[in-house]
N, CA, C and O atoms as CSV, one atom per row, in Angstrom:
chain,resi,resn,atom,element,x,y,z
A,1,UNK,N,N,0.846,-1.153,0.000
A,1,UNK,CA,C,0.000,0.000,0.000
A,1,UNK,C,C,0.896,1.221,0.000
A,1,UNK,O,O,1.750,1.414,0.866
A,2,UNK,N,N,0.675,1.978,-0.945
A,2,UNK,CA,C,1.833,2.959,-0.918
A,2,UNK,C,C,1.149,4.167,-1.657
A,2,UNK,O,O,1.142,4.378,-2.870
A,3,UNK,N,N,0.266,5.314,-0.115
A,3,UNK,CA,C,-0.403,6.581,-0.605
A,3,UNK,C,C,0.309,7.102,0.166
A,3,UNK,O,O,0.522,6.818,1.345
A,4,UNK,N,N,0.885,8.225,-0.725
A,4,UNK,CA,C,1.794,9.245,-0.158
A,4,UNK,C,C,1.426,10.363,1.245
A,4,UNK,O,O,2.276,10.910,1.947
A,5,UNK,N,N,0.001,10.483,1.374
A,5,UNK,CA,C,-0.803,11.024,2.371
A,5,UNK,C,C,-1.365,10.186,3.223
A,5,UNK,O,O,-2.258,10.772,3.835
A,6,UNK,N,N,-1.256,9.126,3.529
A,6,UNK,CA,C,-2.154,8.547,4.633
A,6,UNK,C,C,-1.828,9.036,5.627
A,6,UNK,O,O,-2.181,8.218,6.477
A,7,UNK,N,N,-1.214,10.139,6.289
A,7,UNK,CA,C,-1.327,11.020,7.900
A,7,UNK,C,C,-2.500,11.788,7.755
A,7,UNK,O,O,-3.300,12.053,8.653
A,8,UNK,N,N,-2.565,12.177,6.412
A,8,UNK,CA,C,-3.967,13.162,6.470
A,8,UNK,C,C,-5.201,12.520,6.661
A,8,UNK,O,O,-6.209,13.195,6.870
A,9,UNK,N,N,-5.251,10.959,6.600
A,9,UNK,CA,C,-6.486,10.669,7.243
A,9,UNK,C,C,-6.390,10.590,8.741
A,9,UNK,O,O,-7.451,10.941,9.257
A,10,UNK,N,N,-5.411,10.223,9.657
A,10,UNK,CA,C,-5.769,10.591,11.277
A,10,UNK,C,C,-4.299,12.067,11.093
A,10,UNK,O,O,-3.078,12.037,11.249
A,11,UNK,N,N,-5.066,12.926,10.788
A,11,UNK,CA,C,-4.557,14.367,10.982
A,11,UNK,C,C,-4.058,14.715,12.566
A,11,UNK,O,O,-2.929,14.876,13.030
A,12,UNK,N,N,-5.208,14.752,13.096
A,12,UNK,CA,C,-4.453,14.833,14.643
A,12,UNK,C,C,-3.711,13.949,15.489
A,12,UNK,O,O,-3.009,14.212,16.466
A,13,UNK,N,N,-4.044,12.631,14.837
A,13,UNK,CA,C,-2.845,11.307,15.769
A,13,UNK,C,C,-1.330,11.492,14.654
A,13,UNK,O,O,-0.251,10.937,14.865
A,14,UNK,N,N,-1.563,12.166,13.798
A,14,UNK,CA,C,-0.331,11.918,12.845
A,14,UNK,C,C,0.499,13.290,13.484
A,14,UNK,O,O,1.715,13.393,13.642
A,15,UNK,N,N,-0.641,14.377,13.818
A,15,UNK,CA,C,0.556,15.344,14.518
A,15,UNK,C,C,0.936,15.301,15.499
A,15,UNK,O,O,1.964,15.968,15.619
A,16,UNK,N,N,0.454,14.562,16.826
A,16,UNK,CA,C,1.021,13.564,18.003
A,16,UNK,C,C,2.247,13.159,17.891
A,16,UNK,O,O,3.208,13.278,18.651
A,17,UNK,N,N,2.106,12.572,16.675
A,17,UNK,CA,C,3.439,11.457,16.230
A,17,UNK,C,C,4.518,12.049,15.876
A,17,UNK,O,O,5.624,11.848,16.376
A,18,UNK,N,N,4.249,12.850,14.952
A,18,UNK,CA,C,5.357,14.045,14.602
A,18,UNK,C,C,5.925,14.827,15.325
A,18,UNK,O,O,7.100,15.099,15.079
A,19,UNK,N,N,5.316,15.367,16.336
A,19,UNK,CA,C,5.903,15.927,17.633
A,19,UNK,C,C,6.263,15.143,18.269
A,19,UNK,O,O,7.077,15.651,19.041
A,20,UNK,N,N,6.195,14.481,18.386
A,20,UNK,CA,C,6.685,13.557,19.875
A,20,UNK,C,C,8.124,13.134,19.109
A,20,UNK,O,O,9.077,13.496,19.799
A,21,UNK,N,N,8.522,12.481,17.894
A,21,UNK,CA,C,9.289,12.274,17.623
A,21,UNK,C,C,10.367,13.233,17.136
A,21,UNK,O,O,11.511,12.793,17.017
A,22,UNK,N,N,10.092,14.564,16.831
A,22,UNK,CA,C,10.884,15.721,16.370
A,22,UNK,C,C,10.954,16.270,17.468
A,22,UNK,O,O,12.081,16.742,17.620
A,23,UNK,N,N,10.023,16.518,18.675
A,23,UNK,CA,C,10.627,17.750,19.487
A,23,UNK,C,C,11.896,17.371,20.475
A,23,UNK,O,O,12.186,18.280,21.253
A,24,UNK,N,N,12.619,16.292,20.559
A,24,UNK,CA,C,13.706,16.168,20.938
A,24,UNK,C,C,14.847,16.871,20.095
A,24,UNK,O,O,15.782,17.411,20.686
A,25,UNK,N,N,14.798,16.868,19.212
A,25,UNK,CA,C,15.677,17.225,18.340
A,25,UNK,C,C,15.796,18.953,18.436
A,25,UNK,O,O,16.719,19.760,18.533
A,26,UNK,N,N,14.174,19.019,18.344
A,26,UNK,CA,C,13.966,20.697,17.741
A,26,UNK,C,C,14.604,21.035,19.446
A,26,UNK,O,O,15.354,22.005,19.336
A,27,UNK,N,N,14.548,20.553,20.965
A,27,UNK,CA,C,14.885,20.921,22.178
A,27,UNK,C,C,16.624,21.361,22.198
A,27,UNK,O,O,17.228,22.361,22.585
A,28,UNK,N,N,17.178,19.638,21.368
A,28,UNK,CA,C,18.303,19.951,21.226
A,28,UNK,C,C,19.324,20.923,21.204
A,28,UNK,O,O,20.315,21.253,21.855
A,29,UNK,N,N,18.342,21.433,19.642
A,29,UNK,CA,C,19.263,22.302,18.443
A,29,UNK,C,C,18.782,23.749,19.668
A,29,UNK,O,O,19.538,24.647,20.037
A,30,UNK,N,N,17.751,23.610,19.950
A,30,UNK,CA,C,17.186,25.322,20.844
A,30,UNK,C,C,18.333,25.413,22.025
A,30,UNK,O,O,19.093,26.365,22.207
A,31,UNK,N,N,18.273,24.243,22.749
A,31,UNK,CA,C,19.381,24.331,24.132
A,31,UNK,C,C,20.967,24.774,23.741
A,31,UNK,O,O,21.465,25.844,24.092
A,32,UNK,N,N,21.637,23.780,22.975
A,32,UNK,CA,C,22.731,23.468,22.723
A,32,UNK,C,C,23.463,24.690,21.406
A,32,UNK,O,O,24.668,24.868,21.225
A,33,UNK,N,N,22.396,25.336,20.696
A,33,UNK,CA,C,22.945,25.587,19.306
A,33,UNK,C,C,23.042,24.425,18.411
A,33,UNK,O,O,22.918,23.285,18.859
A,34,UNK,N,N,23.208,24.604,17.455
A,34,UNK,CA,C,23.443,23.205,15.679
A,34,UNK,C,C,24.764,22.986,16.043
A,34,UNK,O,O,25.299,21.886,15.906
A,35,UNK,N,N,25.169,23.692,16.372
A,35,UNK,CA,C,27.004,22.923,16.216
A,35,UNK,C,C,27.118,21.625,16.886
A,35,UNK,O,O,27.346,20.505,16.429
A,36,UNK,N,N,26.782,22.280,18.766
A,36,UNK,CA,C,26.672,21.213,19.646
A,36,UNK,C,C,25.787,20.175,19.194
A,36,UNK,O,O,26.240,19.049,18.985
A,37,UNK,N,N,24.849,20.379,19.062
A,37,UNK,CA,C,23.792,19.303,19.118
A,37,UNK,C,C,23.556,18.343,18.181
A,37,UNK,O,O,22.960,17.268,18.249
A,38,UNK,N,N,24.424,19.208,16.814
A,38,UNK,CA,C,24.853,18.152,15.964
A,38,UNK,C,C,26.349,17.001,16.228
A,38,UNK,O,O,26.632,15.858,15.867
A,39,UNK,N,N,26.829,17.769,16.818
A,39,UNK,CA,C,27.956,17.201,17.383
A,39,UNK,C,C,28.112,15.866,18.253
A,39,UNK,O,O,28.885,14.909,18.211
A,40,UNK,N,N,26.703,16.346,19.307
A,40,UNK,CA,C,26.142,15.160,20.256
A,40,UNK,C,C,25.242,14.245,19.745
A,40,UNK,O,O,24.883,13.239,20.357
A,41,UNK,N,N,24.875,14.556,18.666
A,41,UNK,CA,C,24.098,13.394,18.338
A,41,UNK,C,C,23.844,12.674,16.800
A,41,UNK,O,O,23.150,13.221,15.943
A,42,UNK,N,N,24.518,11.368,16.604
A,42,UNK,CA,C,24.442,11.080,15.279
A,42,UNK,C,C,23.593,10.979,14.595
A,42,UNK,O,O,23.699,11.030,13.369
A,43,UNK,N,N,22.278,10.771,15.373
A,43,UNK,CA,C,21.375,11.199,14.249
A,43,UNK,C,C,20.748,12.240,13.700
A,43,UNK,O,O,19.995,12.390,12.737
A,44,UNK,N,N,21.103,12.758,14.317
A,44,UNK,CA,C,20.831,14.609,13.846
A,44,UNK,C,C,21.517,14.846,12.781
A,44,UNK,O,O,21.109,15.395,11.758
A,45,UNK,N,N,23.115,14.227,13.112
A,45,UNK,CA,C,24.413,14.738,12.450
A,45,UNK,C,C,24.130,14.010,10.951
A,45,UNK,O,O,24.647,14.436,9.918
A,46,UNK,N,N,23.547,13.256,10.982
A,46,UNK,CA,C,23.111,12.214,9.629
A,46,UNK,C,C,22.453,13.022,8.924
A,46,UNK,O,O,22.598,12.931,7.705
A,47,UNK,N,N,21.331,14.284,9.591
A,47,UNK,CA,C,20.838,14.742,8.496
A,47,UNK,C,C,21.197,15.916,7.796
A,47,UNK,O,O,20.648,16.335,6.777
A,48,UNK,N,N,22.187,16.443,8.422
A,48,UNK,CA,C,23.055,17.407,7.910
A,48,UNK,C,C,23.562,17.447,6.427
A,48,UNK,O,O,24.504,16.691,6.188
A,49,UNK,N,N,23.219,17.996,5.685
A,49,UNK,CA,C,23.101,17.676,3.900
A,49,UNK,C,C,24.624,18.918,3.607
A,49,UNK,O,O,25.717,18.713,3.079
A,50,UNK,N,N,23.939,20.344,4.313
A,50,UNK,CA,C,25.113,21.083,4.085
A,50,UNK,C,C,25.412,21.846,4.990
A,50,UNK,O,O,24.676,21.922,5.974
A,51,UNK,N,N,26.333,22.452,4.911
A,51,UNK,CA,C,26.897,23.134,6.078
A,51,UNK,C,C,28.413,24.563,5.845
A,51,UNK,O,O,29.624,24.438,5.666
A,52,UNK,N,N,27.821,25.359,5.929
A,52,UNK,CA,C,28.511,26.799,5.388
A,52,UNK,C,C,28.884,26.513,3.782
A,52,UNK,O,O,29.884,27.047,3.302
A,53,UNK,N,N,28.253,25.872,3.190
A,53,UNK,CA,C,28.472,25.945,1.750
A,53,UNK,C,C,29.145,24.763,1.044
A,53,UNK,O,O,29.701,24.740,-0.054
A,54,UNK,N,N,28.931,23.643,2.073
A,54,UNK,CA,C,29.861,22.168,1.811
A,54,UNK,C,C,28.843,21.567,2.071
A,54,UNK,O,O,27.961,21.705,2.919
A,55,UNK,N,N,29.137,20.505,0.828
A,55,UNK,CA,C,28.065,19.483,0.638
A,55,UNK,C,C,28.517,18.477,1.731
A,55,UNK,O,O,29.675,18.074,1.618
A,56,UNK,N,N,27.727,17.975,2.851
A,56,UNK,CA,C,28.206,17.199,3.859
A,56,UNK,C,C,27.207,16.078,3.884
A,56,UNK,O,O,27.144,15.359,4.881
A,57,UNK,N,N,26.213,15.834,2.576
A,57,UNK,CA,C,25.897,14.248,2.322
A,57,UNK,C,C,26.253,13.508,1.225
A,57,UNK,O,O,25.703,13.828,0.172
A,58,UNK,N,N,27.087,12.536,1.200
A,58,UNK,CA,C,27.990,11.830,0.239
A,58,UNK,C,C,27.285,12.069,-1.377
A,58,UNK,O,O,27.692,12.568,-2.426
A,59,UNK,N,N,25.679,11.247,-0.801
A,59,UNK,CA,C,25.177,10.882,-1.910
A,59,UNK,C,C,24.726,11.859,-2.679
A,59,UNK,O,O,24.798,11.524,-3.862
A,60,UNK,N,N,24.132,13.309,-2.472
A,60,UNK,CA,C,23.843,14.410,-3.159
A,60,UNK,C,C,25.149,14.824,-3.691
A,60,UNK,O,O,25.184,15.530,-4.699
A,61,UNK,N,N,26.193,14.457,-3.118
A,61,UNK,CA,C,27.790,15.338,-3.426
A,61,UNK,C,C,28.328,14.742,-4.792
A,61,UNK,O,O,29.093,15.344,-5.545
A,62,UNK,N,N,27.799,13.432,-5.008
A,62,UNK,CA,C,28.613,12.206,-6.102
A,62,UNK,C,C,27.063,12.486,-6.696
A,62,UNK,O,O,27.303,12.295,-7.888
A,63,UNK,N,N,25.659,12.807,-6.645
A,63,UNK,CA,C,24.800,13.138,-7.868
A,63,UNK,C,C,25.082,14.208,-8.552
A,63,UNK,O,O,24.752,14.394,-9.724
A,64,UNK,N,N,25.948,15.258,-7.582
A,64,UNK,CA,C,25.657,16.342,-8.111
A,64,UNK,C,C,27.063,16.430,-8.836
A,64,UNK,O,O,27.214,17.331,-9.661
A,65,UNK,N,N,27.736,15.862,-8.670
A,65,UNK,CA,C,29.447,15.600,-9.321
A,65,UNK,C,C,30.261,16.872,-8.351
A,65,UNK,O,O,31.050,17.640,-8.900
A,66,UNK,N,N,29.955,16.963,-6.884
A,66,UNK,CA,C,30.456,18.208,-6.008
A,66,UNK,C,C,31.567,17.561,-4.969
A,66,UNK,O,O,31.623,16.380,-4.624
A,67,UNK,N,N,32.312,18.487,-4.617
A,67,UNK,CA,C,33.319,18.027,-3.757
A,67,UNK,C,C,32.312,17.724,-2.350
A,67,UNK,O,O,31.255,18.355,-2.363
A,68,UNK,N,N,32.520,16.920,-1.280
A,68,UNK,CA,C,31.876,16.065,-0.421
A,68,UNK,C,C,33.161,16.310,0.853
A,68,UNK,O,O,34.379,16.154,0.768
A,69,UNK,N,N,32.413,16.695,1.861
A,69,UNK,CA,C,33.144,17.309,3.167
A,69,UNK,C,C,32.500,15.813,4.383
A,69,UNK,O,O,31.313,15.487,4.429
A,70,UNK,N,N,33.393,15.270,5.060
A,70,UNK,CA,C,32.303,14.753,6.308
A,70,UNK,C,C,31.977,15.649,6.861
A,70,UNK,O,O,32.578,16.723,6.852
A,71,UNK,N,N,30.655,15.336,7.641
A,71,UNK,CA,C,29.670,16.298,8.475
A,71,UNK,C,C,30.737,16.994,9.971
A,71,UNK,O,O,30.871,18.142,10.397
A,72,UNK,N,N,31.209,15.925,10.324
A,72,UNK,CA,C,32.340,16.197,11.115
A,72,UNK,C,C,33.466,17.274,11.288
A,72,UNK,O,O,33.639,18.105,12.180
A,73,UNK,N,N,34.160,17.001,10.177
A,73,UNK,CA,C,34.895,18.163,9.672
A,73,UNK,C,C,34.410,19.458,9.127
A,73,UNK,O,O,35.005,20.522,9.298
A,74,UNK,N,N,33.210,19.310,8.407
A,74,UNK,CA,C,32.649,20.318,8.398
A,74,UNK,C,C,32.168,21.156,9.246
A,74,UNK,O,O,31.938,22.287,8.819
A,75,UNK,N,N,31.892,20.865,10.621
A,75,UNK,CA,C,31.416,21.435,11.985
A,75,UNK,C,C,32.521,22.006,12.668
A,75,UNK,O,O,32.447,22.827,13.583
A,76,UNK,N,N,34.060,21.284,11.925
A,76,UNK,CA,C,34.896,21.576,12.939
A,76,UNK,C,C,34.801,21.235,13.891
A,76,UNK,O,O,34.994,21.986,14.847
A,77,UNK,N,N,34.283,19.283,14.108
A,77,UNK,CA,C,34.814,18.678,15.774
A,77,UNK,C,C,35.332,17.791,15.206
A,77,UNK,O,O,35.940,16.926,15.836
């Protein structure tokens, strides 16, 4: 089964879900700043695509034929 909208049929249990699972993150990045909080946590740091103008996800970097930074080095930790 594959409909690209099925949250919009339970609209309000789907925004439950969405919060509950993002507002750790969104607490994170508010407490800590992006640097830290990307720093502390790999899955945050996973979604980091770019960062001051460096492509810091492999796979967009080799579609796009662009030089490719780790997320790491790119943060400077």
């Amino acid at each position: 089964y594959c409909v690209a909208n099925m949250p919009g049929a339970v609209a309000h249990t789907s925004t439950y879900a969405l919060n509950n699972a993002t507002l750790p993150f969104v607490l994170a990045l508010a407490g800590k700043g992006a640097g830290k909080a990307l720093a502390d946590d790999s899955h945050l740091l996973a979604g980091l695509n770019v960062h001051r103008g460096k492509l810091t996800y492999k796979a967009v970097a080799e579609a796009q034929d662009l030089p490719f930074e780790e997320p790491r080095a790119a943060l400077g930790v």
